[in-house]
Residue, then its C-alpha position, 0 to 999 in steps of 0.5 A: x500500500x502506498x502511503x499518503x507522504x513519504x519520510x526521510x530521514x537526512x544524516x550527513x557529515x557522519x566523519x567516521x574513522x578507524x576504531x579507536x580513532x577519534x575525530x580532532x581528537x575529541x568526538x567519537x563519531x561511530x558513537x553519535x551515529x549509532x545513538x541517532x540510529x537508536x534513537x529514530x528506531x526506537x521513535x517507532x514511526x514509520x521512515x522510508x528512506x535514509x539518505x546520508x549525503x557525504x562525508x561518511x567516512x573522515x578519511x576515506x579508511x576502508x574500515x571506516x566505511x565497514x564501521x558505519x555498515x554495521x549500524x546503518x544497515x541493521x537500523x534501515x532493516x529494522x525501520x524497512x527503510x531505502x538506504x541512499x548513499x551519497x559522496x563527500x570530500x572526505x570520502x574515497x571514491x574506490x572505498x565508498x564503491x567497495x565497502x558500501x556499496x559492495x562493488x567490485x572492479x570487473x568492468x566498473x571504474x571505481x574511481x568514476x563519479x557515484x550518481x544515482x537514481x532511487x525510487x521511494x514509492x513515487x518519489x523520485x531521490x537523484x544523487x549527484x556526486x559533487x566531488x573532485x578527487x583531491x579538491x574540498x570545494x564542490x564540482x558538477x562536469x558537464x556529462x553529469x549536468x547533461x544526465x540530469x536534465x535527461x533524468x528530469x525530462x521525465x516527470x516523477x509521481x511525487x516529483x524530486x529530491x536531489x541529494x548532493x555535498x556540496x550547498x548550492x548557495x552562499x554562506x555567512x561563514x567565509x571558509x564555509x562560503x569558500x568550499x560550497x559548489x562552484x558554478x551554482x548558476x550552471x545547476x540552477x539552469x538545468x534545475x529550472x522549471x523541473x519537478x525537483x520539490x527540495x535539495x538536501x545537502x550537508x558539507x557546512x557543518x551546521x544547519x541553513x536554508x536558501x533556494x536555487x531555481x526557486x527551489x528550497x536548498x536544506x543545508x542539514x545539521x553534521x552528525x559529527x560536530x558543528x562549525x560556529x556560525x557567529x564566532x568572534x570576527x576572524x574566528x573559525x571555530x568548531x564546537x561539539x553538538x550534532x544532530x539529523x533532519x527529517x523530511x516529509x514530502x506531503x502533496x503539497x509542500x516539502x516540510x525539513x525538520x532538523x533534529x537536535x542529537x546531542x544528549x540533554x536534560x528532558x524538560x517534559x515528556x507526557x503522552x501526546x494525545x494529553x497535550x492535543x487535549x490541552x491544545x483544544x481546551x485552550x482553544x475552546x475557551x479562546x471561542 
C-alpha cells in the first residue's frame, strides 16, 4: 500500500574513522551515529528512506566505511527503510564503491563519479556526486549536468529530491562560503522549471536554508560536530553538538525538520494525545 507522504530521514557529515580513532581528537563519531540510529528506531514511526549525503567516512579508511555498515544497515532493516548513499570530500571514491556499496572492479571504474537514481514509492531521490578527487570545494562536469536534465525530462509521481555535498548557495561563514559548489548558476539552469520539490545537502557543518531555481536548498545539521556560525570576527571555530533532519514530502509542500542529537536534560515528556487535549481546551475557551 502506498502511503499518503513519504519520510526521510537526512544524516550527513557522519566523519567516521578507524576504531579507536577519534575525530580532532575529541568526538567519537561511530558513537553519535549509532545513538541517532537508536534513537529514530526506537521513535517507532514509520521512515522510508535514509539518505546520508557525504562525508561518511573522515578519511576515506576502508574500515571506516565497514564501521558505519554495521549500524546503518541493521537500523534501515529494522525501520524497512531505502538506504541512499551519497559522496563527500572526505570520502574515497574506490572505498565508498567497495565497502558500501559492495562493488567490485570487473568492468566498473571505481574511481568514476557515484550518481544515482532511487525510487521511494513515487518519489523520485537523484544523487549527484559533487566531488573532485583531491579538491574540498564542490564540482558538477558537464556529462553529469547533461544526465540530469535527461533524468528530469521525465516527470516523477511525487516529483524530486536531489541529494548532493556540496550547498548550492552562499554562506555567512567565509571558509564555509569558500568550499560550497562552484558554478551554482550552471545547476540552477538545468534545475529550472523541473519537478525537483527540495535539495538536501550537508558539507557546512551546521544547519541553513536558501533556494536555487526557486527551489528550497536544506543545508542539514553534521552528525559529527558543528562549525560556529557567529564566532568572534576572524574566528573559525568548531564546537561539539550534532544532530539529523527529517523530511516529509506531503502533496503539497516539502516540510525539513532538523533534529537536535546531542544528549540533554528532558524538560517534559507526557503522552501526546494529553497535550492535543490541552491544545483544544485552550482553544475552546479562546471561542
Amino acid at each position: 500500500m502506498t502511503p499518503a507522504h513519504v519520510t526521510v530521514i537526512h544524516l550527513t557529515d557522519t566523519h567516521i574513522r578507524a576504531a579507536g580513532d577519534l575525530v580532532h581528537d575529541t568526538i567519537d563519531t561511530l558513537d553519535n551515529l549509532t545513538r541517532a540510529l537508536d534513537r529514530i528506531v526506537g521513535s517507532r514511526q514509520r521512515v522510508d528512506a535514509i539518505v546520508l549525503s557525504g562525508d561518511l567516512s573522515d578519511n576515506g579508511a576502508p574500515e571506516a566505511y565497514r564501521r558505519l555498515r554495521t549500524v546503518v544497515e541493521p537500523a534501515a532493516a529494522e525501520l524497512g527503510a531505502h538506504i541512499i548513499y551519497a559522496m563527500g570530500n572526505h570520502d574515497d571514491r574506490t572505498a565508498f564503491h567497495t565497502e558500501l556499496l559492495g562493488l567490485d572492479s570487473g568492468g566498473r571504474d571505481l574511481e568514476a563519479p557515484h550518481d544515482a537514481v532511487h525510487d521511494i514509492h513515487g518519489l523520485r531521490v537523484i544523487v549527484l556526486d559533487s566531488t573532485t578527487p583531491g579538491r574540498h570545494a564542490g564540482w558538477l562536469t558537464n556529462e553529469q549536468l547533461t544526465w540530469l536534465d535527461e533524468e528530469l525530462s521525465r516527470p516523477s509521481e511525487r516529483g524530486t529530491l536531489l541529494v548532493l555535498h556540496h550547498p548550492p548557495i552562499p554562506s555567512p561563514v567565509a571558509t564555509v562560503d569558500y568550499l560550497r559548489l562552484q558554478g551554482p548558476d550552471r545547476l540552477e539552469a538545468v534545475l529550472a522549471g523541473s519537478d525537483v520539490r527540495m535539495i538536501l545537502c550537508g558539507h557546512s557543518h551546521l544547519t541553513s536554508s536558501g533556494a536555487v531555481a526557486g527551489i528550497p536548498v536544506w543545508v542539514g545539521p553534521a552528525l559529527s560536530y558543528r562549525v560556529d556560525p557567529i564566532a568572534a570576527a576572524g574566528s573559525h571555530r568548531g564546537v561539539a553538538g550534532h544532530g539529523f533532519s527529517r523530511i516529509d514530502v506531503l502533496d503539497t509542500t516539502v516540510v525539513a525538520t532538523a533534529i537536535e542529537a546531542t544528549p540533554a536534560e528532558t524538560v517534559y515528556d507526557i503522552p501526546e494525545q494529553d497535550m492535543l487535549a490541552r491544545l483544544h481546551a485552550l482553544a475552546l475557551q479562546e471561542g
